[in-house]
One Martini backbone bead per residue (centre of mass of N, CA, C, O) as a GRO file, in nm:
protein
   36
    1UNK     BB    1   0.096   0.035   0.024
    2UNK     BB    2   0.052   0.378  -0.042
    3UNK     BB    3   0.118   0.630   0.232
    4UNK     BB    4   0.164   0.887   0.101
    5UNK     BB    5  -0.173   0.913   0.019
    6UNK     BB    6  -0.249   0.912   0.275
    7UNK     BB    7  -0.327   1.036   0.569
    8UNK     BB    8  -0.186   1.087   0.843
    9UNK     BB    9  -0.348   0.946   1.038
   10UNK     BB   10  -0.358   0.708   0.897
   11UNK     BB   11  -0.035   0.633   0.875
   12UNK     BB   12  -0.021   0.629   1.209
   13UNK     BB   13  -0.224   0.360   1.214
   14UNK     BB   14  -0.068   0.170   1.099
   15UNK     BB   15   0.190   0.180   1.279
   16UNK     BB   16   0.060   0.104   1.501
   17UNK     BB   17  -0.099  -0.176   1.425
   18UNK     BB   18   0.188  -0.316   1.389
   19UNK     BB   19   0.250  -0.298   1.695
   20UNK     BB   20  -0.067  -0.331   1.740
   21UNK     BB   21  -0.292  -0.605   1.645
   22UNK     BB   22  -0.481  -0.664   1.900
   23UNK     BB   23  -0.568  -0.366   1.914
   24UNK     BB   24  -0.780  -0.113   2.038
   25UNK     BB   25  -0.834   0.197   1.848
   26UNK     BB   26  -0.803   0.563   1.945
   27UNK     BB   27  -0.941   0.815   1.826
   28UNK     BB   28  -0.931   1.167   1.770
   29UNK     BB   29  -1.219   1.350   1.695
   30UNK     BB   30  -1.220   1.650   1.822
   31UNK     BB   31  -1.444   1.528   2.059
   32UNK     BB   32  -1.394   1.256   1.974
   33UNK     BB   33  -1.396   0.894   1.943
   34UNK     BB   34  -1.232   0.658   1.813
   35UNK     BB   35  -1.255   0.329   1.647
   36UNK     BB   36  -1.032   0.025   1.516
   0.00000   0.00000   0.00000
């Protein structure tokens, strides 16, 4: 996958998602939480 055309965001959920692939990803959007 090419990760340069992806968002800032996308490119570090990737990056962490593979440090870290049995965990529920939370992120920052706004006011709220989103989970991956």
């Amino acid at each position: 996958m090419q990760t340069e055309k992806l968002s800032p965001m996308m490119q570090r959920y990737l990056e962490t998602k593979e440090q870290y692939p049995d965990c529920i990803l939370f992120y920052r959007l706004g006011d709220f939480y989103e989970m991956f």
